[in-house]
C-alpha positions in Angstrom: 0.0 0.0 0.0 2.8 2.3 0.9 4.6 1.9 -2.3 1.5 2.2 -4.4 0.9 5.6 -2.9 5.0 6.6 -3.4 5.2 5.8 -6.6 3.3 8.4 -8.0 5.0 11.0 -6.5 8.6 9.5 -7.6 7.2 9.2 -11.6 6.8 12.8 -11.3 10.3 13.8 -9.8 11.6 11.5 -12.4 9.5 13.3 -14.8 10.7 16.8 -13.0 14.4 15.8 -12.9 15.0 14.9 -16.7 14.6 17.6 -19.7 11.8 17.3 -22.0 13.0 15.2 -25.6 11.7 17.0 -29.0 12.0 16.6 -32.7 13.9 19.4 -34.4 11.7 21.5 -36.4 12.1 20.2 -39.8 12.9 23.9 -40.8 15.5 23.9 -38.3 16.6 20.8 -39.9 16.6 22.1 -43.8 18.7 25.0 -42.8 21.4 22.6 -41.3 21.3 20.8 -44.6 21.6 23.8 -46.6 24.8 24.7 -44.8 26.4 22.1 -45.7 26.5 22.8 -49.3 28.0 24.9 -51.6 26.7 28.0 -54.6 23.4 27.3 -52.4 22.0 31.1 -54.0 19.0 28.9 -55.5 18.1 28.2 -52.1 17.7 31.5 -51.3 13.8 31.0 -50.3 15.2 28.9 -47.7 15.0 31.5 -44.4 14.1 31.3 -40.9 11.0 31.9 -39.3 8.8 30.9 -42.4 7.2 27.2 -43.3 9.0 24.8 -45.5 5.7 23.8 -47.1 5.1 27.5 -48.2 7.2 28.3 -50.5 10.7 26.7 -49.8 11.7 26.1 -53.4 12.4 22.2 -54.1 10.5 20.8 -50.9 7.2 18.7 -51.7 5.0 18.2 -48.8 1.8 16.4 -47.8 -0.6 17.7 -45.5 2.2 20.1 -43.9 4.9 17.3 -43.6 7.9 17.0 -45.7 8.1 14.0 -48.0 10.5 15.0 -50.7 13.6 17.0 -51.8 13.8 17.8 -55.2 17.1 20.0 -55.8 17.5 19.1 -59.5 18.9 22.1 -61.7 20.2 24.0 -59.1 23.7 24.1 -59.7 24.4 22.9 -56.4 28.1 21.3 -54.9 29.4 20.4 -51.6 28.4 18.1 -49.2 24.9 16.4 -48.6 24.0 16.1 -44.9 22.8 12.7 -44.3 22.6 13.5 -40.8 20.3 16.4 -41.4 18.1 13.7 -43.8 17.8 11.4 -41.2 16.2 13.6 -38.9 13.4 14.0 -41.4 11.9 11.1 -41.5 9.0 11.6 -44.0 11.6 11.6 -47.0 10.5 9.5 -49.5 12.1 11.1 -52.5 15.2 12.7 -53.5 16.2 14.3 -56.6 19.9 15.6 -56.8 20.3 15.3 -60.9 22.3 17.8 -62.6 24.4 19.5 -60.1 28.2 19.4 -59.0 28.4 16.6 -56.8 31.4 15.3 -56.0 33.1 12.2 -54.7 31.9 8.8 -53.0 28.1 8.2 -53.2 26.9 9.7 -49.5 25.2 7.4 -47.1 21.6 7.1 -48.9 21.6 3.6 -47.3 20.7 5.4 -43.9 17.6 6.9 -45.1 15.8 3.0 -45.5 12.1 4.5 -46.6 13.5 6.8 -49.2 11.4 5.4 -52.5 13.0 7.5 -55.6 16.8 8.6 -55.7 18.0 10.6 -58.5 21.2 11.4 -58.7 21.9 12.0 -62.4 24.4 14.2 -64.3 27.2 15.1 -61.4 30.1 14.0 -60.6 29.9 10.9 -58.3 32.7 8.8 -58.5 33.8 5.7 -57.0 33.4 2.1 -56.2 29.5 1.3 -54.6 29.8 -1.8 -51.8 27.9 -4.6 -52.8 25.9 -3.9 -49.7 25.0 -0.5 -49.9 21.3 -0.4 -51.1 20.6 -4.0 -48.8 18.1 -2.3 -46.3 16.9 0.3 -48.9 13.8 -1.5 -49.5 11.4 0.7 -50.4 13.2 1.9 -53.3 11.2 1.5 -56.6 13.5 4.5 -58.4 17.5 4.8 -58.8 18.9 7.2 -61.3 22.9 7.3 -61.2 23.0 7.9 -64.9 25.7 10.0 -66.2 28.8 10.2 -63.2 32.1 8.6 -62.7 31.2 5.5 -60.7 32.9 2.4 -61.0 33.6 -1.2 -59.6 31.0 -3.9 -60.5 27.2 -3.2 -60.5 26.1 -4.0 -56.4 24.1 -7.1 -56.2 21.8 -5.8 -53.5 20.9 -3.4 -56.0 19.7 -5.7 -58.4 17.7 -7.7 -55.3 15.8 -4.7 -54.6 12.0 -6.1 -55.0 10.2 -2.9 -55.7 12.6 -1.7 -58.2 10.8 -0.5 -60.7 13.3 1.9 -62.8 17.1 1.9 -62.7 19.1 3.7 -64.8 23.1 3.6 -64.4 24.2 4.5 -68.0 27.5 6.7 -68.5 29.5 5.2 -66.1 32.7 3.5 -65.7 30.6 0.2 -63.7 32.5 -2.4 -64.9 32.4 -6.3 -64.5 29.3 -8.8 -65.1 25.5 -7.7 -64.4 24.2 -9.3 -62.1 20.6 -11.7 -62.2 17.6 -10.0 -61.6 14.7 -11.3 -61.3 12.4 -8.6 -60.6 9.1 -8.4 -63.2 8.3 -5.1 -61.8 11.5 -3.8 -63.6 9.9 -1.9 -66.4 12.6 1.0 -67.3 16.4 -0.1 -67.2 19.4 1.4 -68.9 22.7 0.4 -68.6 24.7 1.7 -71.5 28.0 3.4 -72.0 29.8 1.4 -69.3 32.3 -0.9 -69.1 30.3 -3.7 -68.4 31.2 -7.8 -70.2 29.8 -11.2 -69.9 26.8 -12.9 -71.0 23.5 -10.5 -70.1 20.8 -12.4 -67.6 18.0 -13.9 -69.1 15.9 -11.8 -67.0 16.8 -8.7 -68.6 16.1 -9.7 -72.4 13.1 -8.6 -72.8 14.8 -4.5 -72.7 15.6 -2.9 -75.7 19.5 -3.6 -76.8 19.9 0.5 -76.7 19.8 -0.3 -72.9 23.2 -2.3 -73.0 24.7 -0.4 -76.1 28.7 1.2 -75.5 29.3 -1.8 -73.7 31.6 -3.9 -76.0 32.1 -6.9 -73.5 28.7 -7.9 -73.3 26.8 -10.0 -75.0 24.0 -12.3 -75.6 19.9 -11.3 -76.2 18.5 -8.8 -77.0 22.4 -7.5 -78.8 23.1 -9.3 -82.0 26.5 -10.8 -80.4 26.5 -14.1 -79.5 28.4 -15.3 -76.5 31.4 -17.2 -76.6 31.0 -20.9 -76.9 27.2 -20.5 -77.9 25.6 -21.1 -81.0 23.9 -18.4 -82.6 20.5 -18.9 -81.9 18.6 -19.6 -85.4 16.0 -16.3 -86.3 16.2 -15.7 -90.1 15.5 -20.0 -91.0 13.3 -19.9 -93.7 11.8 -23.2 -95.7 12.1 -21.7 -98.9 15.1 -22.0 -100.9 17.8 -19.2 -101.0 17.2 -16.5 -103.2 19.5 -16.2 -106.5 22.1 -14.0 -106.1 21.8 -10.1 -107.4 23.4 -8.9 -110.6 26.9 -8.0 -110.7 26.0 -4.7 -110.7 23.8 -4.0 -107.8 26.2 -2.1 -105.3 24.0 0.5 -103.6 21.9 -0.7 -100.7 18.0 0.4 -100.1 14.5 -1.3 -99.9 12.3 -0.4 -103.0 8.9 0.1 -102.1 7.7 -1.7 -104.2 9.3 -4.8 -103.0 8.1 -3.9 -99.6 4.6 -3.6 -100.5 3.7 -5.8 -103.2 5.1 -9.1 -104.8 6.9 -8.6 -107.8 6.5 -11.4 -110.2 10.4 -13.1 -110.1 11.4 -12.4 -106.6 9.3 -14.2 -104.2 12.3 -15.9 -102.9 13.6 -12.8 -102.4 10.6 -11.2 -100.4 10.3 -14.3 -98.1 13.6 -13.7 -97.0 13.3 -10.0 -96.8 9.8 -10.3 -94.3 12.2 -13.3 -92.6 14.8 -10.8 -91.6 12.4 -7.4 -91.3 9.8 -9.4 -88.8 12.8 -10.6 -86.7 14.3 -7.0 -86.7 11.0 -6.1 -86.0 10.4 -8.1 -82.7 13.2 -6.6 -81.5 12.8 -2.7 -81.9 9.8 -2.0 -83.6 8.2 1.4 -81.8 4.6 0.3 -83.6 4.0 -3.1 -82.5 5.7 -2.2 -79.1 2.3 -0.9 -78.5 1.0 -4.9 -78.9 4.4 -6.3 -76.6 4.8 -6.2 -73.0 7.6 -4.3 -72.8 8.1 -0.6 -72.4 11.8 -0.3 -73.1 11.2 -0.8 -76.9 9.8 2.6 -76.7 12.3 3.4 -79.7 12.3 4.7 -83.4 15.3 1.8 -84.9 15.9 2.4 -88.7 16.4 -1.3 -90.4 18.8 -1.0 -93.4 17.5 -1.2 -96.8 18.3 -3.5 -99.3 17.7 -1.9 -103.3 15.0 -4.1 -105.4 17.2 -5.7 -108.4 16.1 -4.0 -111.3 13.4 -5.6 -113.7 13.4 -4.6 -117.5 9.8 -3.0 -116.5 11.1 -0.9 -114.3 13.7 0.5 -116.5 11.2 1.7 -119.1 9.7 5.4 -119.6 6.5 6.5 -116.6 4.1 5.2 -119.5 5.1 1.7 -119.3 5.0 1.7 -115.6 1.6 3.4 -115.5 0.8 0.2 -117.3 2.2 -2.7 -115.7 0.5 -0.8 -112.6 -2.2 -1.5 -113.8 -2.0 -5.0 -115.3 -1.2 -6.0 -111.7 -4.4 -3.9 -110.3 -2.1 -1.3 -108.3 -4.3 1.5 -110.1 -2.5 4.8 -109.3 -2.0 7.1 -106.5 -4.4 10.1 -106.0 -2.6 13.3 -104.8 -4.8 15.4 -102.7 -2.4 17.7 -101.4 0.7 18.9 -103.6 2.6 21.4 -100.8 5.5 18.7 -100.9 5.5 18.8 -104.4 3.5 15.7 -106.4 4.5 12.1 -107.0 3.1 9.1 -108.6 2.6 5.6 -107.3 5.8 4.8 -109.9 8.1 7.0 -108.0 7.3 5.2 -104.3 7.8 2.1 -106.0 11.4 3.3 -106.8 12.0 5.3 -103.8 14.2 3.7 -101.1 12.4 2.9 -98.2 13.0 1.8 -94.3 10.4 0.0 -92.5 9.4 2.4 -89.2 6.8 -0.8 -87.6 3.7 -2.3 -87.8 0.9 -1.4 -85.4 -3.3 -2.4 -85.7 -3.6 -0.5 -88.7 -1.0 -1.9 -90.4 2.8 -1.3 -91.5 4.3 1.8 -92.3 7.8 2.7 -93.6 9.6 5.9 -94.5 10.2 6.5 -98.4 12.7 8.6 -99.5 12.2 9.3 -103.1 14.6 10.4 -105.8 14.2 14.4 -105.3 14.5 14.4 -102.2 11.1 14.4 -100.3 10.6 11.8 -97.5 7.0 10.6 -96.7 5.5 7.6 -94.3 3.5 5.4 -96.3 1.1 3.7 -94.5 -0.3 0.8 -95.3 -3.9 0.2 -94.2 -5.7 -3.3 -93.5 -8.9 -3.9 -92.2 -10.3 -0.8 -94.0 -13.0 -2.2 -96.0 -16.1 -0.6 -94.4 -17.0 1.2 -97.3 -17.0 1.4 -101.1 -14.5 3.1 -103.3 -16.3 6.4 -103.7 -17.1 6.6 -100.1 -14.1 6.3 -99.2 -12.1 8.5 -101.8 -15.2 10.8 -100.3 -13.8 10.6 -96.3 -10.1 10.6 -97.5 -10.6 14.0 -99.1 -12.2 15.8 -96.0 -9.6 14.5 -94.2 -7.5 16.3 -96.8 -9.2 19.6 -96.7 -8.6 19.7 -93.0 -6.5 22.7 -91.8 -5.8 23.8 -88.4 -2.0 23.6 -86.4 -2.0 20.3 -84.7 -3.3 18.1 -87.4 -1.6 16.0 -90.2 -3.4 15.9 -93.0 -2.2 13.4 -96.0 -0.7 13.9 -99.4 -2.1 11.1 -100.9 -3.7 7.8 -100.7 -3.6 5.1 -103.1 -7.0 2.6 -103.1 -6.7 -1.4 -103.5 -9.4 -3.7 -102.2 -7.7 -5.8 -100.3 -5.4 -2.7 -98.8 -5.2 1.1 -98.7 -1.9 3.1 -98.7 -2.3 6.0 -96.9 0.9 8.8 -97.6 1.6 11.6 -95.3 4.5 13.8 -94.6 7.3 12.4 -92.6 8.4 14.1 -89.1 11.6 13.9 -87.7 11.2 14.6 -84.1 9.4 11.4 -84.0 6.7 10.5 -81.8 5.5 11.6 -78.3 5.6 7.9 -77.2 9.7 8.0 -78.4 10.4 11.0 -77.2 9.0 10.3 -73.8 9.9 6.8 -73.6 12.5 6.1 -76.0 15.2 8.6 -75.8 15.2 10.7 -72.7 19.0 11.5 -72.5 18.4 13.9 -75.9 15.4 16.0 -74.9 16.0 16.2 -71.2 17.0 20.2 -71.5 14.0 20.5 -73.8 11.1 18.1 -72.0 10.4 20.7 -69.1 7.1 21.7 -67.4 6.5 24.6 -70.5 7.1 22.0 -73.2 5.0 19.5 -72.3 2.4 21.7 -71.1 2.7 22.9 -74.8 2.4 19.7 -75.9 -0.6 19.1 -74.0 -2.7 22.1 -75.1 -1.6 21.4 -78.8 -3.3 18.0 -78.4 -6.7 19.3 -76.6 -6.6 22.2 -79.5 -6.4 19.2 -82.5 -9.2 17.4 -80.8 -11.4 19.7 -80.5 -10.9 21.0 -83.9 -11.5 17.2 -84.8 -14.5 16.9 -82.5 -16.2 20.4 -84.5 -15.1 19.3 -88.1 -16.3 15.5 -87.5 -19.2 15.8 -85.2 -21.1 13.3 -87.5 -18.6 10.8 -86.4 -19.0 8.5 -82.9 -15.3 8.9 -82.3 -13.9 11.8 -83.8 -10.4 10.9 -83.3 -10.4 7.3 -82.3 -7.4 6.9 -82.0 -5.3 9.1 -79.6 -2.3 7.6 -77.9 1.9 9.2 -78.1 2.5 7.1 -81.2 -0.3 8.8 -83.1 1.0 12.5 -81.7 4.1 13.3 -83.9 5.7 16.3 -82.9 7.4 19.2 -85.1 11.0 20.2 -84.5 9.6 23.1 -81.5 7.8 20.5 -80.2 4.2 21.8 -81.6 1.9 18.2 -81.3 0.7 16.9 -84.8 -2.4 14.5 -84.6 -2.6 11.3 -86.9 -4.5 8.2 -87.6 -7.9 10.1 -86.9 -11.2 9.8 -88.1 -10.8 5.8 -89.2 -13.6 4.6 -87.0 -16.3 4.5 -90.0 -13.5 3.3 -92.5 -12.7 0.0 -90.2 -14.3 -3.4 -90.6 -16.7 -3.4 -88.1 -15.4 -6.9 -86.6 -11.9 -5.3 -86.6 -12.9 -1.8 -84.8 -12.5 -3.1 -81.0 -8.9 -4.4 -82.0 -7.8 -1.6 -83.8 -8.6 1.7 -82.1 -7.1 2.7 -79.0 -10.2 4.6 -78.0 -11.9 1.5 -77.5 -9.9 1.0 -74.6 -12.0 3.3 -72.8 -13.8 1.4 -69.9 -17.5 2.3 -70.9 -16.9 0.4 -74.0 -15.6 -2.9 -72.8 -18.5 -2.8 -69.4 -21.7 -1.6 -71.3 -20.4 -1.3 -75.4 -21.3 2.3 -75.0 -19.1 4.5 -77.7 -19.5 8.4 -78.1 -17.2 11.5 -78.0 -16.4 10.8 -74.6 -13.9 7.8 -75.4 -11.8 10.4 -77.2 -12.2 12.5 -74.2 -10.7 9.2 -71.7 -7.7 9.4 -74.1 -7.0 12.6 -74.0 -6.9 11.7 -69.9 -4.2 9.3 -70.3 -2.5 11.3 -72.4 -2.1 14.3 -69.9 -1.4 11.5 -67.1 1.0 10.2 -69.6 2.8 13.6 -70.0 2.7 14.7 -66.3 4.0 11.4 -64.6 7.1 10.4 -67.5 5.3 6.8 -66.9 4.4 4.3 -69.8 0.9 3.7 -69.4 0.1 0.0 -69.3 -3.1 0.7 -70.6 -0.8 0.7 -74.3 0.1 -3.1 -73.8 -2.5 -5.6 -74.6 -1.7 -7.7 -71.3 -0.6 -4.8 -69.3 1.7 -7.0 -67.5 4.2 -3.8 -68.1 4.5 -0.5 -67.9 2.3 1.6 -65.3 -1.8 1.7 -64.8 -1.5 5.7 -64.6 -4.7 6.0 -64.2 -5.5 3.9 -60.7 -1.6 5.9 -59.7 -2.7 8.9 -60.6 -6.3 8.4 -58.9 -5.1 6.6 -55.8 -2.3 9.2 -55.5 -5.4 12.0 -55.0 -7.7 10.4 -52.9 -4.7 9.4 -50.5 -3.9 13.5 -50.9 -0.3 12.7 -52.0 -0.7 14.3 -55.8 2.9 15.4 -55.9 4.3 12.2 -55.9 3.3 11.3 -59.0 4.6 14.4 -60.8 7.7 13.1 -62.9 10.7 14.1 -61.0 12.6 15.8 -63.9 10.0 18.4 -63.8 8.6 18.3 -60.5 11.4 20.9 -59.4 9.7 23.8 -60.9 8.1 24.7 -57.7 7.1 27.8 -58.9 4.8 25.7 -61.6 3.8 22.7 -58.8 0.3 24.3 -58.6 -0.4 24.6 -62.5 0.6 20.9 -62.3 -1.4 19.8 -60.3 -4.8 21.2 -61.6 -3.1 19.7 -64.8 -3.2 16.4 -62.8 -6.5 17.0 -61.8 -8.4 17.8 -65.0 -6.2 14.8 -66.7 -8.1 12.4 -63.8 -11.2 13.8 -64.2 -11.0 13.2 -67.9 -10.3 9.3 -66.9 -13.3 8.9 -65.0 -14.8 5.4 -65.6 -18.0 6.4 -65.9 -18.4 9.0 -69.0 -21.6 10.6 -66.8 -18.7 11.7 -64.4 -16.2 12.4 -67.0 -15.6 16.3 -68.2 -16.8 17.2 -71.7 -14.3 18.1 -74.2 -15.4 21.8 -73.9 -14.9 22.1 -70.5 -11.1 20.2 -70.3 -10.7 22.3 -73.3 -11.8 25.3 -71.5 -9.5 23.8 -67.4 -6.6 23.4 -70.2 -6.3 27.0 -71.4 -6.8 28.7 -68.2 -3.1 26.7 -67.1 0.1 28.8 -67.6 3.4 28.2 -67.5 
C-alpha cells in the first residue's frame, strides 16, 4: 500500500528531474542541410522563421509534412548532410540530378524509406559496396545515370523487389551484371559502361539500346552471341535461297515496291526479306511495341534497306510503268495535297524505303524518293467498311482539313484488299519515343512549359477534330503518343484520326485505342467521350514520365496511370506522382497539379462523371506556364 501511494510522487520527480525530448523543427533541420553545401543562391527561399511547405523552393509536402527534396537544376556542390536527412523522417524522395556533386556516393543507405533517388548528371565517382542499397527497400527508383562511378554493379541493388526503374548508364561500372529477377522492372538502362559477360536472361526482354557502348557484353537482346554458344537460329526460312543479285547492284535500299507488293520473279527474295524485317521487327519495332509487354522498346530503330534488283519493266519510260500498274491492279495514287511537291505511285515504287513498324492499322515505312522528299506510307488493313467512292469521299475531308496540330495526307492510293495512306514524314518522331525512348536527348527541352505545350496542342487538335467530324462517334479514335508526332519546336501533330467509320466493323474493337475506354468494354457504349478518356491518359502520360500499361494488350508492363494517378489523390499525396525531372519547378507545382486533376477527371470510368471536351478544353487554357 505504501509503495503504491509513493510511486506516484517518484514518476513525477523522475519526470521533474529529466529535460523534456523534441524533434527538431524540420525547418531547423533544412537550414542545417543547406549549410552544408555549396553556390546554395538557388536556395535562397530557404530563411528562418517561415514554413518549409510555403514556399521553400524544391521541398514537396503532404498535409504540412515533408516528404520530398527535389534539388534538381540548381547548380548545387558540396556536401549532402545525411545526418540532417535522417532527422526527417518523412523523406520518401530525393532528386539531386544535374548539379556538381562530387566524390563517393553519400550514405543514402541510412535513409531506408526513401522510394525515388536521382542522382543523375554530377560527378559521383567511386566504387559502390555490394551492400549498400541491402536495407533500402522501399526503393522503386534509382537514377545514377551520367557520373564517374565504378567497380562492379552492387548485387543488392539488383535484389531490390520494388525496383521498378534503374538507370546507371555513362558510367565507368564495370564487370558482369548481375541476375535480376524482378518483373516489376519496367525501365532499365545500362549503356556506355564498361560492363562484359553474357547479359541475364531476366533482362532480355529491354531494348539492346539499354546495353549499347558496352563492348564486352553479349547475348539477347544484342546481336553478339556469346562465346561458346551457338547463334540462336531467327532468319530459318523453308524456302530456298534466293539467286544471287546482278553484278552490278552495289547501292543498298528497300524499294517500295518490293516492300509492298510481290513482284513477279522475286518471291524468294521477299520471303527472306519479311524473314529478316519481322525478326528485326520483334526486337525494336516502336509500332508493335504498343502490342508487346515491354516498355523499353519505346524506340524509333531504322532497319537497313536493301535496293530491289532491277526488272526490264522498271527501266522503261513512266508510260510503261503506269501500265504494268495497272495489269497487276495497283491502279494509281491520288494526290490530294501537292505542298511537298507531287508524286506518282511509280516514284514510291522506286523510292528507297526503311520499315518504321507495324501497329493495328497496319505497316508503315519511310520513303525517300529520288528528289529528295521523305514521306510515311502507311499501309492500311482492315479498312474495307465502305466502297471506293465513299471512301475516296472521307479521305478528301480529311485532306481539306487545316488547323495547327493536325496531319493531313498527301495522298492515298485505293486497292481492295489494302489502302496506302501517304503523309509527310516528321523527324522529331513521336510523343511515345520521345517520352519513352530517348530521354537523354530532350532532357534540356522536355520541361514543365514544353510538355504543357504539348498538352494544349493535343486538346486544341481534338477539338478542332470533334467540331469538323461531329457526325462521327469517335472523332479521333485513336489518340495515344504514337499517333502525336511532334514538329521540330515541339508543336503536337495529330494522326491516324477519323478511321472509326472506315474499319471493318469486326476489326474496330482491336484496332482503335479509343476503345480501350472502360465504358466500352463494361456496357459497349461509344460516343465523344472515349476520345475524351484518351485525352486523360495522355495528360497523365505527359505529367507522370510513366508508360501507361493501358498501351500493352496484357498490361503486365509499364504503369496503370490512371489507378496511380487516382489513388495518388484520394490518399492527398498528388505530388508524388509528378515526374521528378519536372517536378522541381516549384514555382509551376500548382499549374501541375490542376493539370493532374483535369487529366483524372478526364479518366473517370463512368463517362456521366467524366468532363466534356469543352470544359477540359476550357481547365486546359486557363493553365500557364
Amino acid at each position: 500500500m505504501a509503495f503504491a501511494a509513493v510511486c506516484p510522487v517518484l514518476l513525477s520527480l523522475l519526470i521533474i528531474s529529466f529535460p523534456t525530448l523534441s524533434l527538431p523543427a524540420p525547418e531547423d533541420v533544412l537550414l542545417q542541410f543547406k549549410r552544408s553545401l555549396g553556390n546554395a543562391d538557388a536556395l535562397d527561399s530557404w530563411v528562418p522563421g517561415s514554413h518549409a511547405c510555403s514556399g521553400w523552393v524544391g521541398i514537396i509536402c503532404f498535409d504540412g509534412i515533408i516528404t520530398g527534396l527535389h534539388l534538381s537544376d540548381m547548380g548545387l556542390s558540396g556536401k549532402i548532410d545525411i545526418d540532417a536527412l535522417q532527422s526527417l523522417r518523412s523523406l520518401r524522395t530525393l532528386s539531386f540530378s544535374n548539379n556538381f556533386f562530387t566524390g563517393p556516393i553519400p550514405e543514402f543507405n541510412r535513409l531506408g524509406a526513401i522510394k525515388s533517388l536521382l542522382l543523375s548528371r554530377n560527378q559521383f565517382s567511386g566504387e559502390i559496396s555490394n551492400d549498400f542499397f541491402q536495407r533500402m527497400l522501399s526503393l522503386k527508383k534509382i537514377w545514377l545515370s551520367n557520373n564517374n562511378f565504378s567497380g562492379n554493379i552492387p548485387e543488392s541493388l539488383m535484389q531490390l523487389a520494388n525496383l521498378m526503374e534503374l538507370h546507371l548508364e555513362g558510367n565507368e561500372f564495370s564487370g558482369r551484371i548481375p541476375v535480376i529477377k524482378n518483373e516489376k522492372l519496367v525501365s532499365l538502362d545500362l549503356s556506355d559502361n564498361n560492363l562484359e559477360g553474357e547479359i541475364p536472361e531476366s533482362l532480355s526482354k529491354f531494348n539492346s539500346k539499354a546495353f549499347e557502348g558496352n563492348p564486352g557484353l553479349c547475348g539477347k537482346p544484342l546481336d553478339k552471341v556469346c562465346p561458346g554458344k551457338e547463334k540462336p537460329v531467327t532468319e530459318t526460312i523453308s524456302e530456298p535461297p534466293p539467286p544471287p543479285p546482278p553484278l552490278n547492284e552495289k547501292k543498298s535500299g528497300v524499294g517500295l515496291s518490293m516492300v509492298l507488293w510481290t513482284v513477279a520473279g522475286l518471291v524468294a527474295a521477299v520471303v527472306l526479306l519479311t524473314a529478316i524485317v519481322s525478326s528485326r521487327r520483334r526486337r525494336d519495332d516502336d509500332f508493335s511495341m504498343l502490342g508487346k509487354e515491354n516498355v523499353g522498346e519505346a524506340g524509333r530503330v531504322p532497319i537497313t534497306s536493301v535496293k530491289p534488283m532491277r526488272t526490264e519493266s522498271s527501266k522503261k519510260g513512266s508510260s510503261k510503268r503506269k501500265a504494268q500498274s495497272s495489269k497487276h491492279g495497283l491502279g494509281n495514287l491520288v494526290m490530294l495535297c501537292d505542298k511537298k511537291g507531287e508524286f506518282g505511285l511509280a516514284d514510291l515504287m522506286r523510292a528507297s524505303a526503311e520499315v518504321l513498324g507495324n501497329g493495328g492499322l497496319g505497316s508503315a515505312y519511310k520513303a525517300v524518293m529520288s528528289n529528295g522528299l521523305s514521306v510515311v506510307v502507311k499501309r492500311l488493313r482492315e479498312m474495307n467498311a465502305l466502297e471506293k467512292d465513299e471512301l475516296d469521299a472521307e479521305i478528301r475531308r480529311f485532306a481539306g482539313l487545316r488547323h495547327p496540330n493536325i496531319l493531313t495526307p498527301l495522298a492515298y492510293h485505293y486497292r481492295r484488299d489494302e489502302k496506302l495512306l501517304v503523309s509527310e514524314y516528321i523527324p522529331k518522331g513521336s510523343l511515345l519515343y520521345i517520352l519513352h525512348g530517348d530521354r537523354g536527348i530532350t532532357h534540356g527541352e522536355l520541361n514543365w512549359p514544353t510538355r504543357l505545350k504539348i498538352i494544349q496542342g493535343v486538346a486544341s487538335g481534338l477539338a478542332f477534330l470533334h467540331s469538323e467530324l461531329a457526325s462521327y462517334d469517335l472523332p479521333h479514335g485513336n489518340l495515344k503518343s504514337s499517333n502525336i508526332l511532334l514538329s521540330s519546336d515541339y508543336e503536337p501533330l495529330l494522326n491516324d484520326y477519323g478511321f472509326h467509320p472506315l474499319i471493318n466493323p469486326s476489326q474496330v474493337a482491336q484496332t482503335l485505342f479509343a476503345y480501350k475506354a472502360p465504358e466500352i468494354s463494361q456496357q459497349g457504349s461509344i460516343s465523344p467521350k472515349c476520345d475524351v478518356y484518351c485525352l486523360g491518359l495522355i495528360i497523365l502520360e505527359v505529367l507522370t514520365g510513366k508508360f501507361p500499361s493501358q498501351y500493352i494488350n496484357s498490361a503486365k508492363s509499364g504503369t496503370d496511370v490512371v489507378m496511380l494517378v487516382h489513388s495518388a489523390i484520394s490518399e492527398k499525396r498528388e505530388a508524388e506522382v509528378i515526374d521528378p525531372e519536372i517536378a522541381g519547378s516549384i514555382e509551376s507545382k500548382g499549374e501541375m497539379l490542376r493539370l493532374l486533376h483535369i487529366g483524372a477527371a478526364c479518366t473517370e470510368t463512368n463517362p456521366d462523371h467524366r468532363l466534356d471536351l469543352r470544359e477540359a478544353i476550357t481547365k486546359l487554357e486557363e493553365l500557364q506556364v
